[in-house]
N, C-alpha and C positions, 0 to 999 in steps of 0.2 A: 804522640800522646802517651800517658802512663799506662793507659786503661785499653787492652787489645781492642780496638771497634769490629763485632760483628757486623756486616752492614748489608742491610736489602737496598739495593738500586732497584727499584721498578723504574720499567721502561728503559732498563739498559742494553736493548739492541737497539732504540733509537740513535737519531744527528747527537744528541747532546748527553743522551746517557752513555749509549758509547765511548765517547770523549771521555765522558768523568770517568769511566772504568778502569781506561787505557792508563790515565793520570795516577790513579789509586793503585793500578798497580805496579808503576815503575814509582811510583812515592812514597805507598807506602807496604812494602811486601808482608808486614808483619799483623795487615787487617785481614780479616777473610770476607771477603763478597759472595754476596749471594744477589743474582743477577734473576729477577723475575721478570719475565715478557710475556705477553698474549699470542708474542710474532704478528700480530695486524699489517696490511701491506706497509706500513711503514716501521716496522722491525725486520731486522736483517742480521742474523746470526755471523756472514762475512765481516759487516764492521771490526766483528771484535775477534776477525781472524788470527791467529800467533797466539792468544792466550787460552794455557790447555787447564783445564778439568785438574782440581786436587787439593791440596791442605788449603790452599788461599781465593780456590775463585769455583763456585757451582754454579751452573746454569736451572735454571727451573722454566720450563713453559706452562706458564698459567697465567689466569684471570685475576684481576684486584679486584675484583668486584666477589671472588669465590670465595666467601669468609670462610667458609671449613679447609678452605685449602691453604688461605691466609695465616690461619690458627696454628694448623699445623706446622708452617715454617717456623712461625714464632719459638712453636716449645723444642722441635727439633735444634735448628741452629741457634737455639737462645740471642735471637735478635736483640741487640743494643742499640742500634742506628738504625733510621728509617732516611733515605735520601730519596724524595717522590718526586720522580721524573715524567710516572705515565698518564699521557694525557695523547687527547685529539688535539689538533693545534692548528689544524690549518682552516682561516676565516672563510675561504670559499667553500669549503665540504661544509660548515658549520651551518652556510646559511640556506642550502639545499637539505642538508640533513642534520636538522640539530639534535635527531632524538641521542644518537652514541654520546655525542658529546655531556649529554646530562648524565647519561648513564657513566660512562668513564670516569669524567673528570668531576661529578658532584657522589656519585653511588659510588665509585671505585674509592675516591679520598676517603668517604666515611667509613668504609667497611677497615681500610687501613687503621685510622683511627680508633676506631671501636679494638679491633685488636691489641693496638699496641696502650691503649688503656687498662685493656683489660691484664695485660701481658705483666704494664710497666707499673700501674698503679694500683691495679686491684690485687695482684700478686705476686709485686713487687719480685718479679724473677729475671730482673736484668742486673748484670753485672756492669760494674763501672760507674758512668754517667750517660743515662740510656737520652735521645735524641732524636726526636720528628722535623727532619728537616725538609717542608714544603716549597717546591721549586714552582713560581709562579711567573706572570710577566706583569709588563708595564701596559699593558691595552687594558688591564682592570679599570685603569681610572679615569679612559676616556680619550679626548682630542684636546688638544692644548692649540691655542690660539699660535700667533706670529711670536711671541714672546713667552716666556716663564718654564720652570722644569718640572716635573713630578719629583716630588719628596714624598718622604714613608708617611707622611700626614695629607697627602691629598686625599682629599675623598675621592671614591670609588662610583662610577660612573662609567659604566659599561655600556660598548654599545650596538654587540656582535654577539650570538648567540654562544660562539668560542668563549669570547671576553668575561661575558654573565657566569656560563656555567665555571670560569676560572676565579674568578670572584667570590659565587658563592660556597669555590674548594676553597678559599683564603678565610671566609667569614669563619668556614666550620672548622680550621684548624687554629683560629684564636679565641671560637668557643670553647675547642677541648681544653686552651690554656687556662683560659679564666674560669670555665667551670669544674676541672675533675684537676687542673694540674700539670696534665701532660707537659712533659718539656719539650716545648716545639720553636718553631723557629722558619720567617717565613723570607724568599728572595725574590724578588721582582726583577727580571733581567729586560735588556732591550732586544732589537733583533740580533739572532745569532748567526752567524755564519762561518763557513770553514768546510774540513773534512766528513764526506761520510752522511753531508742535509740531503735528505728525498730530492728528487728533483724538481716538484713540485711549487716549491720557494722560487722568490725573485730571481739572487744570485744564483743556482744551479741551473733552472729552467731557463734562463737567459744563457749561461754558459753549451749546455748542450742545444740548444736552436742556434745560436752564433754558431759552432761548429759544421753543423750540418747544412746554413745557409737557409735555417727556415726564420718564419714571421718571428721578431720579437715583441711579443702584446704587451704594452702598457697601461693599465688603468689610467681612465680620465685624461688630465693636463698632463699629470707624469709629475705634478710637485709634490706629491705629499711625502713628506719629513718620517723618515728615523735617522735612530741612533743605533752606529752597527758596533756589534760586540764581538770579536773574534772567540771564537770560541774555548777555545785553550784559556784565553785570561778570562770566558765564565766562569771554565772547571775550579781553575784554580781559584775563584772567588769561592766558591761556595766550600771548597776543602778548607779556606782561610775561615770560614762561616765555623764551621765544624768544630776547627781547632780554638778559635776565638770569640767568639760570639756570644751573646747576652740569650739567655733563654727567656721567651716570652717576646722576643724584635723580629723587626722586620727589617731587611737591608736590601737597599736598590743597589741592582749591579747595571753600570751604564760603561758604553765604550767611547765616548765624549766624541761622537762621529758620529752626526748631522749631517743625512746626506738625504737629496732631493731623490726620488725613485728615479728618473730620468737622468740625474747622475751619473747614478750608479750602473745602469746599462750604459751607458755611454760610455764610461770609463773599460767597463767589459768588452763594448765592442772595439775601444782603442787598443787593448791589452791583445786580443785576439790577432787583431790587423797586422800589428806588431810581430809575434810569435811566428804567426802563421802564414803572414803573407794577406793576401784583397782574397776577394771571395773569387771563384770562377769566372765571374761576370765581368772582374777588373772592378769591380763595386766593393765599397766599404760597407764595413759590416752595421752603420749607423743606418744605410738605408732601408734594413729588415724592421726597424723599427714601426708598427705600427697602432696605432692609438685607437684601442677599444672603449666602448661604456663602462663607465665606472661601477665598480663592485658596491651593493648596497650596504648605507649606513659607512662608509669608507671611512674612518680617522684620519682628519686631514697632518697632524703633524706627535709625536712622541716626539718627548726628550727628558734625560734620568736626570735626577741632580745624584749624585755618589757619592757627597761628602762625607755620611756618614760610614759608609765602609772604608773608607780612606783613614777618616781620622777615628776611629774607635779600634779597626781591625788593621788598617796598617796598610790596604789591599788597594791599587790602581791599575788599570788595563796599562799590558805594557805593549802592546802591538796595534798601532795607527791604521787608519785602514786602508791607507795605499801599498804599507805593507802586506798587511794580511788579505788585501783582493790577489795581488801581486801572487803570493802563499796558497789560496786557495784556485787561481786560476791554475796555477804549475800542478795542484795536486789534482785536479781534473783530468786534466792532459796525459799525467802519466799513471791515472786507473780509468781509461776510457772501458777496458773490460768489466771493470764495476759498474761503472756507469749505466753500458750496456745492457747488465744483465737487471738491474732495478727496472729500466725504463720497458725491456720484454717482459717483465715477468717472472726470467728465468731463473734470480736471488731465492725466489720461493721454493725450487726444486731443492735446493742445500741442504735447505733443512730438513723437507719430508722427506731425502733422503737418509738426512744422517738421524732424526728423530722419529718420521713417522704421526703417529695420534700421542705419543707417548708424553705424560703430563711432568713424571718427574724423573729428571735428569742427574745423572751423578751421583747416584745412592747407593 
């Protein structure tokens, strides 16, 4: 682009801010990031191991919800781009504990917003073409029957505590468009997967139990329906968002890969069998599968229609998901030491070592 992007990633020690980071900066060297995280147990400073501290990339540990701390990034690094990654994401924690979730993902969005209103429209102190770009999903608009897709005009019907409070982070940043201005910009992605996701998700939690020979749990029957997005072709959707996009839109990012949950472990456990060899037992890895009670309120099926990011911005997933299981089962395999240290705990030492309580980084 013409215009140098300053850019806040929140939640860029997470699965997917990470990713976009990594992208940003073998893409583009000449933006500078500014990288804010809380570290929550699902930020890991490792991810985004190899890239050091200097003209194009700071680290900051804090809060989006700490508007004096928000403020102050603002006027320090004269933020131009907002890329809002940080959020609570996982439906099970959501429905045991939904209060963080309101707090993160509805309290955190506003406080972002209020700032960079205040920043971009009331003091009109951004250089360039300054940009709110909200990274959201496709669970906002509910469960889709056997047939039809989500398009950027479906209504909004949520139906998971995660879902609502992401919903009503979507409602509040097409308030800020239609009421103050703001140029925002929002993306509905399907499930993601790849390098670098918590363990906690289908594909990784299923990868490290197949390794180990432990139960694989599957919700219910094992049929309900997504669409899987490798992650690398999100990143780069939403950089295409950035660089091309209509201020005031919404763009569904889908990976056109409809796959049963039971699938998709199966296919894991073929991949493993394969690799690795039968389990100790001389037993296939399908037989760890074991079918638990279904998660409350469960969406029986997602699926994106994308046509509009295809035909306005130009952008289509380029990796199917035989390849990219195929890509993310190999990149398992050869960071089991990662793996490792998320699943003890011990990713967490990294950082109170390298940082300590210390809020701001790189200064």
């Amino acid at each position: 682009m013409k215009n140098k992007r300053i850019v806040l990633v929140t939640g860029g020690c997470g699965f997917i801010g990470a990713n976009f980071i990594r992208l940003l900066n073998h893409r583009y060297p000449q933006w500078r990031i500014i990288n804010l995280d809380k570290l929550t147990y699902a930020g890991n400073l490792q991810n985004l191991a190899g890239i050091e501290e200097g003209e194009n990339y700071r680290f900051i540990r804090g809060d989006i919800c700490d508007s004096e701390r928000i403020a102050e990034i603002f006027t320090e690094e004269k933020i131009n781009t907002v890329v809002h990654f940080a959020a609570e994401s996982h439906v099970d924690r959501s429905i045991t504990g939904p209060a963080d979730f309101i707090t993160t993902n509805i309290i955190g969005t506003f406080t972002l917003l209020e700032n960079a209103r205040k920043s971009w429209v009331e003091r009109n102190s951004a250089d360039g073409n300054p940009l709110f770009l909200h990274v959201s999903t496709d669970e906002v608009y509910g469960s889709l029957g056997e047939t039809g897709l989500f398009t950027e005009t479906t209504a909004y019907d949520p139906r998971s505590p995660y879902s609502a409070s992401k919903a009503s982070s979507d409602h509040l940043v097409n308030a800020y468009y239609h009421t103050y201005g703001l140029p925002v910009m929002i993306t509905n992605c399907s499930n993601n997967y790849g390098p670098y996701q918590f363990p906690e998700k289908l594909i990784p939690l299923v990868l490290h139990n197949g390794l180990h020979g432990r139960e694989l749990p599957v919700y219910g029957d094992g049929k309900n329906i997504r669409d899987w997005l490798y992650v690398e072709d999100h990143c780069e959707a939403i950089a295409a968002v950035i660089e091309n996009g209509k201020i005031g839109n919404c763009y569904n990012i889908g990976g056109n890969n409809e796959k049963k949950n039971i699938n998709v472990v199966e296919i894991i456990c073929d991949t493993l069998d394969e690799k690795l060899g039968l389990l100790p037992s001389k037993a296939a890895r399908r037989s760890l599968i074991t079918y638990v009670t279904d998660r409350l309120g469960h969406d029986r099926r997602y699926a994106i229609d994308a046509r509009k990011i295809a035909e306005q911005i130009g952008w289509q997933p380029r990796i199917s998901f035989e390849k990219g299981i195929r890509m993310t089962i190999d990149w398992y395999l050869d960071h089991q030491q990662w793996v490792e240290g998320v699943v003890d705990g011990s990713y967490r030492e990294y950082y109170q070592e390298m940082y300590g309580n210390r809020q701001k980084i790189g200064k």
